[in-house]
C-alpha positions in Angstrom: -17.9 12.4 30.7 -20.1 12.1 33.6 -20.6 14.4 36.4 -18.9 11.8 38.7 -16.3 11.5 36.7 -15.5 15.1 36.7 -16.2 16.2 40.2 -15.2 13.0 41.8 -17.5 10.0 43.7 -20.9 11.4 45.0 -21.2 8.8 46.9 -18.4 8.5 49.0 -17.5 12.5 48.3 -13.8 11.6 46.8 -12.0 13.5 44.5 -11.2 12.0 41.2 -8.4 10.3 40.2 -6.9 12.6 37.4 -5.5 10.5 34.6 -2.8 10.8 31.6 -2.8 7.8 29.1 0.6 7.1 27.3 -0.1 4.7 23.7 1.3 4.9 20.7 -2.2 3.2 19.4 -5.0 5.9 19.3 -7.6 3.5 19.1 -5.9 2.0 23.2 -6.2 5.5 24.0 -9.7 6.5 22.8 -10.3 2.6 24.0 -9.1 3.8 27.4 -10.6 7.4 27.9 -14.0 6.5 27.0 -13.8 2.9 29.7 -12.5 5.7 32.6 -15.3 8.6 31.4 -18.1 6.5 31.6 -17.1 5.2 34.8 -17.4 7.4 38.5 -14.4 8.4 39.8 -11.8 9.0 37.0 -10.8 12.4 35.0 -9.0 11.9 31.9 -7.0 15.3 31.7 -4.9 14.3 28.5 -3.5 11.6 26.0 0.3 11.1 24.7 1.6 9.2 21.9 5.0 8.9 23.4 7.2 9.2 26.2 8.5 12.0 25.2 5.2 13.7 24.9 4.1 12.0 28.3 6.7 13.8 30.4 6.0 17.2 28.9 2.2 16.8 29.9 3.0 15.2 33.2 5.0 18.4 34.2 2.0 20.6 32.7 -0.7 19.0 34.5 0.5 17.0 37.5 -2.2 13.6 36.9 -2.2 11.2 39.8 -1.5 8.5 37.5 -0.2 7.7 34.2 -1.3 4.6 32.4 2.0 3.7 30.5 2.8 2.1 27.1 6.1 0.7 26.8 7.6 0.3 23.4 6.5 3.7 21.9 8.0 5.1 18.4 9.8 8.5 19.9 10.1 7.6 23.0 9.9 4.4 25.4 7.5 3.9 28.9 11.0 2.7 30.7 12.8 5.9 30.1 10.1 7.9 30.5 9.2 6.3 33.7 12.8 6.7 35.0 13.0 10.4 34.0 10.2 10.6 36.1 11.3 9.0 38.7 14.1 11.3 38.6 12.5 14.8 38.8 10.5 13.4 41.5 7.1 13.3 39.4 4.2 12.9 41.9 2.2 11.1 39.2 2.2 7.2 40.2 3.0 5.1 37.1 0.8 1.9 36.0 2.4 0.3 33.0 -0.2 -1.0 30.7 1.3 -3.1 28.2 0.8 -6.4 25.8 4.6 -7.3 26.5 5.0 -9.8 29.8 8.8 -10.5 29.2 11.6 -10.0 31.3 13.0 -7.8 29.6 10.3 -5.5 29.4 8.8 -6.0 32.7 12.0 -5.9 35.2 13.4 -2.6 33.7 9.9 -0.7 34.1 9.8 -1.8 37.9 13.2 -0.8 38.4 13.0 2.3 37.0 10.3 3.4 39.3 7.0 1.9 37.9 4.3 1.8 40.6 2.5 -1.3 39.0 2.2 -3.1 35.8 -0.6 -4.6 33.8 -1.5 -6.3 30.7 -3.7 -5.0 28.1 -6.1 -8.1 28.6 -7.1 -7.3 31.9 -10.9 -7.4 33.0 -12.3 -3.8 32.7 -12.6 -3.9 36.8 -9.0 -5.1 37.5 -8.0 -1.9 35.9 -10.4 0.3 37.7 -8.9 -1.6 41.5 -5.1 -0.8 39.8 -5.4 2.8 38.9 -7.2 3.4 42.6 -4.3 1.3 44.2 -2.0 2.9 42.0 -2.9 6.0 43.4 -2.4 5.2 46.5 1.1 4.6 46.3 0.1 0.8 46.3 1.7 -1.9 44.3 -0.2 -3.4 41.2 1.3 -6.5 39.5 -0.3 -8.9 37.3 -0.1 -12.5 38.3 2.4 -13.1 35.4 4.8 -10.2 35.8 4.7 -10.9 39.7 5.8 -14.7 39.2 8.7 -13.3 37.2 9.7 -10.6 39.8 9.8 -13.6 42.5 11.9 -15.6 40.0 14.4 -12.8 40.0 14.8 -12.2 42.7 15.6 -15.9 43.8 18.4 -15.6 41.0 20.4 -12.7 42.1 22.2 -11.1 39.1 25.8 -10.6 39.0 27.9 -7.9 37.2 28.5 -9.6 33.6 25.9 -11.7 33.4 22.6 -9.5 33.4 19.9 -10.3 30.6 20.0 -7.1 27.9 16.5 -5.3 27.5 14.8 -5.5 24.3 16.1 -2.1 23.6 19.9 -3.0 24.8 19.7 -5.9 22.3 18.8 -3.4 19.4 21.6 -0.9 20.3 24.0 -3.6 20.6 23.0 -4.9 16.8 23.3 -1.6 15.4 26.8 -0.9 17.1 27.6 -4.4 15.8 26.6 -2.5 12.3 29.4 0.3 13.2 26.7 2.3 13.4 27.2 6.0 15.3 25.4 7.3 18.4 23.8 9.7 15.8 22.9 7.0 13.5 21.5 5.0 16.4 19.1 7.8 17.6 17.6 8.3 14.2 17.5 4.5 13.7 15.4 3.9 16.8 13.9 7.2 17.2 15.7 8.5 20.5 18.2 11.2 21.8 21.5 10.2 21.5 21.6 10.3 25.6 19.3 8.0 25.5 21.6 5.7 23.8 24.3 6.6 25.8 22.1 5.8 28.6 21.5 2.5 26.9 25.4 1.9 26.2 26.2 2.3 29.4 23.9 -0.2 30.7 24.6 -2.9 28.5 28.2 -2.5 29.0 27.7 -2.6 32.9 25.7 -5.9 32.3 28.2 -7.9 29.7 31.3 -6.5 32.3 32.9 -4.5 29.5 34.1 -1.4 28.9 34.0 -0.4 25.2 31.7 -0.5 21.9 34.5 -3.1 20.8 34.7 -5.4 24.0 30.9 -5.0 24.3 30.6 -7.2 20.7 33.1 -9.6 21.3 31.3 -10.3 24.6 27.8 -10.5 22.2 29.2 -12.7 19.7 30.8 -15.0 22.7 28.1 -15.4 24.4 25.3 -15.8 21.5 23.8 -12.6 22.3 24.2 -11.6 18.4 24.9 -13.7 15.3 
């Protein structure tokens, strides 16, 4: 690390930015820490593999921002963002993900996510985002941004809301009859997690039940 990176900007006598990176992938994270060492201005403070992990260390060391994976084994960036969110985290989240999808990329903005990048973004563009990020600023890659302005020039109505990536799984597994319990071990989450998730999806097919929830799935394609 250098001594800019520790102490801050000589130049312009700014503190750094303290960092936590969130990746399943330890080669993203070492990747990641050594890109924001060698540069002035950053201070890695510490690395999760989850979100489960994340928000733990988050609490522990207060970072100004968090570079976010979403799909995690153990726990997810979404519900780790929104738990966040929640508790009122100062830290300022910047998803940093391969996925560009609507399903991945609305839920993390709604849940409270300051910006959201891809993984193939130029070396600088990430530097500009975390320091925007930090700022309270919003950080969208051109992509997710088109899809933002596409939703929100198609309203969603009760019933007829797309399912996350995650919903979807649930949904199969409940297909399955599997349990709550079952669920949590199958997809490595709490089972108020999926409770979390059950309630969503119900909410966004207009049902009420596990039962009326696949009926509505089947109806409509969403399964089989």
């Amino acid at each position: 690390m250098t001594e800019d990176a520790a102490t801050g900007d000589a130049a312009t006598g700014d503190a750094a930015i303290t960092l936590l990176i969130v990746d399943d992938h330890p080669v993203v994270r070492d990747g990641l820490r050594g890109m924001f060492e060698s540069a002035p201005g950053f201070r890695v403070l510490d690395e999760a593999s989850n979100g489960v992990e994340a928000l733990s260390l988050a609490a522990a060391l207060d970072p100004d921002v968090i570079l976010m994976d979403l799909r995690m084994p153990g726990g997810g960036g979404v519900d780790a963002i929104r738990s966040l969110t929640r508790t009122g985290a100062r830290a300022k989240v910047l998803v940093l993900t391969t996925y560009d999808t609507d399903s991945d990329t609305l839920p993390a903005i709604e849940a409270g996510a300051t910006g959201y990048l891809l993984k193939d973004a130029p070396r600088e563009e990430l530097f500009t985002a975390v320091r925007a990020a930090a700022q309270g600023r919003t950080v969208l890659s051109p992509a997710v941004a088109s899809r933002l302005v596409s939703a929100v020039r198609t309203p969603r109505t009760p019933g007829n809301e797309p399912l996350s990536a995650r919903e979807r799984e649930v949904l199969a597994l409940v297909a399955k009859g599997t349990s709550n319990r079952e669920i949590a071990r199958e997809l490595f989450i709490s089972e108020a997690t999926v409770k979390t998730h059950l309630t969503h999806l119900y909410a966004k097919l207009g049902v009420k039940d596990r039962a009326a929830a696949v009926a509505v799935a089947y109806d409509r394609g969403i399964l089989g």
